[in-house]
N, C-alpha and C positions, 0 to 999 in steps of 0.2 A: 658777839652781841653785847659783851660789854665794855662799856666805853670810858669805863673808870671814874664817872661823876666830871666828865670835861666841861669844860663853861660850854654854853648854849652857844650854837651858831647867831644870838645873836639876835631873836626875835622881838622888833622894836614894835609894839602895840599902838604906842602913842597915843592913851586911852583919853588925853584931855581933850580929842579933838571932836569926841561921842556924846552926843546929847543927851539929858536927864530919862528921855524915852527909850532910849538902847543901852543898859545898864551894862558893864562888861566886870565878867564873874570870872577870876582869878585863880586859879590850883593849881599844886604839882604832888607827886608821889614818883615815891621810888621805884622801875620796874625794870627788867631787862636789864637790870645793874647801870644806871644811868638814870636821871633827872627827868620828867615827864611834868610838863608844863600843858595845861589846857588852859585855854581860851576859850569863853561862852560870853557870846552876843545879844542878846535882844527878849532873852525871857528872866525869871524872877529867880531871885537869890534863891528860894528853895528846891525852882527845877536845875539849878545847873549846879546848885552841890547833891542833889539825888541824883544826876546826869554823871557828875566827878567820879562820886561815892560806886558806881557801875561799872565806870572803866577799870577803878585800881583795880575790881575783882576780875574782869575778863583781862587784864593785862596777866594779874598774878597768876591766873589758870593756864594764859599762855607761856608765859615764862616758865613755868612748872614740866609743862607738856611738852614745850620744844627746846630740852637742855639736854645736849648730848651726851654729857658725863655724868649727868645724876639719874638716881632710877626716876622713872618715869615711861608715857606713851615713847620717846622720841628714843629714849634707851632701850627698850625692848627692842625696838623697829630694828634698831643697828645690828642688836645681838641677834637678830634673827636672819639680816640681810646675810651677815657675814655666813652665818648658818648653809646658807644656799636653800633655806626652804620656802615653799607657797604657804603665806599666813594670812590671814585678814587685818591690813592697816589699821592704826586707830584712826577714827574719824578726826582728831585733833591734828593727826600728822599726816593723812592724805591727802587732803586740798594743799600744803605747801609740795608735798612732793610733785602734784602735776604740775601747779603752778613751773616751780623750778624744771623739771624736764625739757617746757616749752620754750622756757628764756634763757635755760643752758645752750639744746640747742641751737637759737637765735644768736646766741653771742657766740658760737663755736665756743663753746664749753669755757672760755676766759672768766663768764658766771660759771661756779662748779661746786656745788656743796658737797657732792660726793668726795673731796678732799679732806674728809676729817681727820684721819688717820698723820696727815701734811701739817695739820691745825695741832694736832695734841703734839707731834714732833718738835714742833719747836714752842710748845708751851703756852701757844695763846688762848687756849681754851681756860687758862686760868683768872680767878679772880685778880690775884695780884701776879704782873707780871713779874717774872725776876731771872736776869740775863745769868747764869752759872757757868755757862760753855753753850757751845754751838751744836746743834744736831749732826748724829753721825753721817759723815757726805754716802755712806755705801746704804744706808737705813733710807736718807734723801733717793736715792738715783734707783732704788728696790721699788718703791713707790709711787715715782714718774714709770717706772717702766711698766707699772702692775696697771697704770692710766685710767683709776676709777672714773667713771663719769654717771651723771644722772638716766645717760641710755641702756646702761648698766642694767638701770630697772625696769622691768618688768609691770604694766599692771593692766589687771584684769578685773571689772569689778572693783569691787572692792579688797580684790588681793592684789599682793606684791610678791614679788623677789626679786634678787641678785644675781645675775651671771657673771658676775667677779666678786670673792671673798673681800678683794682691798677696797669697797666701797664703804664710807661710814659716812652717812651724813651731821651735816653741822650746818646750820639754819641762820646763823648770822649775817651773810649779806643779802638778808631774805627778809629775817623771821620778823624783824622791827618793820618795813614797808607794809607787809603782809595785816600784823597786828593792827597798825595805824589805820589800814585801809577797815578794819572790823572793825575799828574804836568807832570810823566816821559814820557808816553803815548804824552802827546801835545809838548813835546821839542822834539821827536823822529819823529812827525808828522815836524816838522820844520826842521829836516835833522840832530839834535844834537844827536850824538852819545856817547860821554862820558861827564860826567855831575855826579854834587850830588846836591840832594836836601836836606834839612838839615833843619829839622822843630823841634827849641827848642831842639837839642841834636838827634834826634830820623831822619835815614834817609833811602834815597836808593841811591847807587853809579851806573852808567854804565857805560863801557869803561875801559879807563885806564887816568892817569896823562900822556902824552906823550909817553905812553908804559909802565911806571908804576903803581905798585897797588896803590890802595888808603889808607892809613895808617890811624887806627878810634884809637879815644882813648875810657877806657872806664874809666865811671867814678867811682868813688871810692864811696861806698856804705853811707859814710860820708859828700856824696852831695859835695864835694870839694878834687880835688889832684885827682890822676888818679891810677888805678888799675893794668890794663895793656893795651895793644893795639892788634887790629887785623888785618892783609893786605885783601884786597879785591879787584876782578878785576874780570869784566867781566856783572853781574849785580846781585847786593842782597842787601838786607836790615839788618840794624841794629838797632835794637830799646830795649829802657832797661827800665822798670818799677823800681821806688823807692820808699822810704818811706819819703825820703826828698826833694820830688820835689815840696807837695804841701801839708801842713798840719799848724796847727794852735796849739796855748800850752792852757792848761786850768789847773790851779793848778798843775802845772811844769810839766805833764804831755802830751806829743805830739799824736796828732791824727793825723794820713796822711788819703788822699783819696781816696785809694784807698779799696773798701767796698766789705767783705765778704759776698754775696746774700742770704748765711746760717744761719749767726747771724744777720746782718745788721751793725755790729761793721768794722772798722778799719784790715782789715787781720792781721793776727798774726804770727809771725816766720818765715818771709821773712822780708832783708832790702833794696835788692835790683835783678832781673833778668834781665842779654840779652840775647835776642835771635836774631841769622843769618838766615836770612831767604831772599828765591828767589821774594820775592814781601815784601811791607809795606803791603797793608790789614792785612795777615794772620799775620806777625810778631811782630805790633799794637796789635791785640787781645791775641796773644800766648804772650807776657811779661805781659800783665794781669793776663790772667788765669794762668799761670803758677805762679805767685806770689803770689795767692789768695791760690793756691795748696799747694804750703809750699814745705820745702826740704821731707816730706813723701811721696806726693804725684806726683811732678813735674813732675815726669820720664813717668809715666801712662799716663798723662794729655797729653804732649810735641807728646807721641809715638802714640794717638788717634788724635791731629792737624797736624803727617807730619813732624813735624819741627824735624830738624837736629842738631842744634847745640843749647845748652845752659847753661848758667854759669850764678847760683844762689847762694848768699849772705846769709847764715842763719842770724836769730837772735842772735846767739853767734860767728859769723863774720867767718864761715865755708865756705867753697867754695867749690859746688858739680857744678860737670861739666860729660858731656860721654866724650868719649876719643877720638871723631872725634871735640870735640871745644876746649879739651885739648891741640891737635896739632896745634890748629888755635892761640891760642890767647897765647901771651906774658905777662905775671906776673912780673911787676916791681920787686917787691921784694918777690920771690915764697918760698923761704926756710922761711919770716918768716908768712907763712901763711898755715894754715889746709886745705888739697883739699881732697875731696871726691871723687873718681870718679864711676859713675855709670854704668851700662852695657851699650854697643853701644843704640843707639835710633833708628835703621834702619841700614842696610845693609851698612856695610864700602865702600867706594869709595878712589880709587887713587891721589881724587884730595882734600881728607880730609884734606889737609896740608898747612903751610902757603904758597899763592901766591910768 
């Protein structure tokens, strides 16, 4: 979940092109350990800093509630799954658990928070990353074998448990979509109709800039410089999985965080996916799984989560895209890049094109 304060994927507002009657009201705060940028549209300086001043608190309650190694809702849950007992969830951490169940198994477990145990192994669960040595491979291969998964769980009501001790959840390829998706939910309860939330790069747009789309950039698979851009308007999400968002060097060698649930290793042959998608939850989870998928699999993955649009980064810096993100998204410099494109992902639509 935390993304170490990384530059913004990037979000170009372009606020001079917004007339004196759509005022656009500026913020960020800290949360989720990463930079949190809002964007408010069309109401008056005091609703959307009373609008701001809402979300730091519901982000900060979330980030409180769904931190796996500090006490808290989401620290009890673990200490009790491991337990093997029937408890009553907290209400803070049961809507992500089912969420997650559903899109685990959707992606064939490649989304898998029930990994946490994988996540504290090689150290990402910390603030500051720091490469010392490499996890013990017999500790690794104890905990692909033990194959916690989200099916793992149990739920009834509003109770839970564990049918495997080696389950601990960790909410990071989740917990940011999830959050975003309740930020947009509570400014829409306040009457804010166009808005971006903007959590470390990763958001959801609604409305429009004054009547225009909202212009994303995307980042360039090199963690720095920009790839190309996409317009958006009306309400969807953009969120991109990398291999340079959060990794550590060990004998010049980089390890990122984000973990194969197969091998318990680092994924392999991905360097970076976005995906468009109509909410953050689903689009959160789909730039994981789909990254863990690899450019062989992604297409399979993508067309069993739903999601429509996506443009994936190989390892030899290939770029496979369908042909409804192909028309969406703008390539800086497209002639000097390899694009693959793959069969549609779903039924073509009219409005597959850029805003």
């Amino acid at each position: 979940m935390n993304r170490a304060l990384l530059p913004l994927l990037a979000l170009l507002l372009l606020i001079g092109g917004c007339n004196r009657t759509e005022p656009v009201f500026n913020s960020r705060f800290l949360a989720f350990g990463t930079v949190n940028d809002i964007s408010i549209v069309g109401v008056t300086h005091q609703q959307a800093e009373a609008a701001v001043a809402a979300l730091e608190e519901d982000f900060a309650a979330m980030h409180k509630a769904w931190h796996a190694w500090d006490p808290g809702p989401l620290g009890r849950t673990n200490r009790l799954l491991a337990e093997g007992v029937r408890f009553a969830a907290p209400p803070s951490v049961l809507g992500l658990i089912k969420r997650s169940k559903e899109l685990a198994a959707r992606s064939d477990d490649l989304f898998n928070p029930a990994i946490g145990h994988l996540i504290g192994l090689w150290g990402f669960h910390r603030d500051q990353l720091e490469c010392d040595g490499l996890p013990d491979e017999t500790e690794i291969e104890k905990l692909v074998k033990a194959n916690p998964t989200m099916a793992d769980i149990e739920i009834d009501g509003i109770f839970v448990h564990s049918r495997n001790p080696a389950v601990k959840l960790d909410f990071g390829a989740i917990g940011k979509g999830y959050g975003i998706d309740l930020a947009i939910e509570h400014l829409r309860e306040l009457g804010i109709e166009n808005a971006i939330v903007n959590s470390g790069g990763d958001l959801r747009a609604i409305g429009s800039r004054g009547g225009h789309p909202w212009r994303i950039a995307i980042r360039s698979p090199s963690g720095s410089g920009t790839l190309g851009f996409v317009n958006i308007a009306g309400d969807e999400s953009v969120f991109t999985s990398g291999d340079y968002e959060r990794y550590c060097l060990w004998r010049g060698r980089r390890y990122h965080h984000i973990i194969d649930p197969r091998t318990g290793h680092p994924a392999q042959g991905t360097r970076s996916v976005t995906v468009i998608h109509d909410n953050a939850t689903e689009a959160d989870a789909a730039a994981t799984a789909l990254f863990v998928a690899g450019p062989k699999a992604w297409h399979r993955i993508a067309r069993q989560m739903g999601i429509r649009y996506v443009l994936l980064v190989d390892s030899e810096n290939v770029i496979h895209m369908n042909p409804a993100m192909a028309r969406r998204v703008q390539l800086l410099e497209p002639r000097k890049q390899t694009i693959r494109l793959s069969p549609p992902l779903v039924e073509e639509r009219s409005d597959d094109r850029l805003p």
